[in-house]
Residue, then its C-alpha position, 0 to 999 in steps of 0.5 A: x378710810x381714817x375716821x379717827x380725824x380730830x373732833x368736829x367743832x361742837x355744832x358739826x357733830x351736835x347736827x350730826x346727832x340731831x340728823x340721826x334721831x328721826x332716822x331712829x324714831x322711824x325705825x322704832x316700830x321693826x327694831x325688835x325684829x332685827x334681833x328677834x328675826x335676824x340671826x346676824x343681830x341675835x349672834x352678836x348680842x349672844x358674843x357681848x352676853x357670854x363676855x359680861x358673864x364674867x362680870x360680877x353682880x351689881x356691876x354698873x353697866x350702862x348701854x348706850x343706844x341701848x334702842x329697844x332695851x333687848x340687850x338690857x332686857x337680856x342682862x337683867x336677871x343677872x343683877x347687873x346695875x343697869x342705865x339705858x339711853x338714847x337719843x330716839x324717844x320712840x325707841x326709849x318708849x318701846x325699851x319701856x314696853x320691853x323693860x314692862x316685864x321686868x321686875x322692878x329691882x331688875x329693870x334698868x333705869x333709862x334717859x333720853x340724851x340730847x345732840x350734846x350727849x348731855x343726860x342723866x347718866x352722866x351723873x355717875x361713872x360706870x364699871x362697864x359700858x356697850x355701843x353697839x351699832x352706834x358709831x359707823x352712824x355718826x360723822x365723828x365717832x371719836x367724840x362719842x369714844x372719848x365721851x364714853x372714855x370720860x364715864x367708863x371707871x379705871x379697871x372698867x370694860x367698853x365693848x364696841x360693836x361695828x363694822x369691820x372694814x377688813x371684811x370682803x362680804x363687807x366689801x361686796x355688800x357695799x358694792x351690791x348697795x351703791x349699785x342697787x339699780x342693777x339688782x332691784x328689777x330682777x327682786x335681788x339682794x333686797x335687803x340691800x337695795x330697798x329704800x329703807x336699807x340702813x346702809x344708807x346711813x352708815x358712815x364708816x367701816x372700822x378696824x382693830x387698828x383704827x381703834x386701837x390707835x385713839x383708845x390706846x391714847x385714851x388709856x385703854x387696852x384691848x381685852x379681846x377682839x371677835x369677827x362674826x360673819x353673817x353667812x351661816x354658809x361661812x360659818x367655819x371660817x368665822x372669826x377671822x378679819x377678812x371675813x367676819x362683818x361685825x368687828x367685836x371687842x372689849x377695851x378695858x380702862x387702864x388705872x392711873x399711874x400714880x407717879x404720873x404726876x411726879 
């Protein structure tokens, strides 16, 4: 599947958008639970924190979907300078209730945006940004990578989190999903065949390639790439891309040549 096609027209993608905000409005309630409860969820936020480590205090770091405020949540005692958005109000208010704890100096700020992607974070750049778990949801998700491009400073890090096309458990929990009616009368593989399965929603696998391929032209390199595999049964043969279902990387925003222009 190529989901790097040109950029819908400004009224496709906004109703894209739009689309996915009451899906997440609904989920606000249980949306903690999936890194609290799921152990999937708690190893990828895991990898994204052992990589920004390495980042100075203060740096600018903006989450975008950033849901709930857990990962922001996480980061603030590192003294990172933090921005959380999302377009789900429900969720922004149970970021706020998470962020409550918080010191004040340590607690990130956070803004709704709107289906085109307007907001008050786009007041500032920033040194560093994350989607995760973000993309595979919109129809194009290229619009979403060069907005972010457009916010992300030269010398500033993009980590993305998605789905890894390359994946054969990704393979097989798709099919599981498209045939649920095989499995639901016998209580199998329920977290793939309820009603309210996000999987309904995804709209793309992804590989290395695929984002290289609009990133590099966005000028940006890749730092490094990590394969999670959910099984803790296949844990040793973690980090490889036909078995890890969630495809991590780090970009890094090239500096401007200046003879460019000459």
């Amino acid at each position: 599947m190529n989901m790097m096609t040109e950029p819908q027209t400004a009224p496709a993608f906004e109703s894209a958008m739009e689309t996915g905000r009451p899906i997440f409005d609904s989920k606000s309630p249980v949306w903690d639970n999936r890194y609290i409860q799921d152990a999937h969820f708690q190893a990828c936020m895991e990898k994204v924190i052992a990589w920004v480590a390495a980042y100075p205090p203060q740096t600018q770091i903006l989450d975008f979907g950033c849901g709930s405020g857990v990962l922001l949540k996480a980061l603030s005692a590192a003294s990172f300078k933090l921005t959380g958005v999302d377009m789900s109000p429900r969720l922004l208010d149970e970021a706020r209730r998470n962020l409550s704890t918080v010191p004040q100096n340590e607690r990130a700020q956070l803004f709704e945006i709107n289906a085109h992607l307007e907001g008050q974070h786009t007041s500032q750049q920033y040194e560093g940004i994350f989607c995760l778990g973000v993309l595979e949801y919109l129809e194009e998700p290229l619009a979403l990578l060069k907005h972010l491009t457009d916010l992300l400073k030269p010398g500033g890090f993009l980590m993305l989190s998605v789905p890894n096309e390359e994946s054969q458990f990704r393979g097989v929990e798709s099919w599981i999903h498209a045939h649920a009616g095989l499995f639901k009368p016998f209580g199998l593989f329920p977290s793939l065949t309820r009603s309210d399965n996000m999987l309904q929603y995804r709209q793309h696998h992804f590989t290395v390639k695929e984002l290289s391929d609009e990133l590099t032209g966005m000028e940006l390199s890749l730092k490094r790439t990590f394969y999670h595999v959910a099984p803790e049964s296949f844990k040793r043969s973690e980090n490889k891309p036909n078995v890890g279902m969630n495809l991590i990387t780090e970009w890094v925003k090239e500096f401007p040549d200046p003879y460019s222009n000459r």
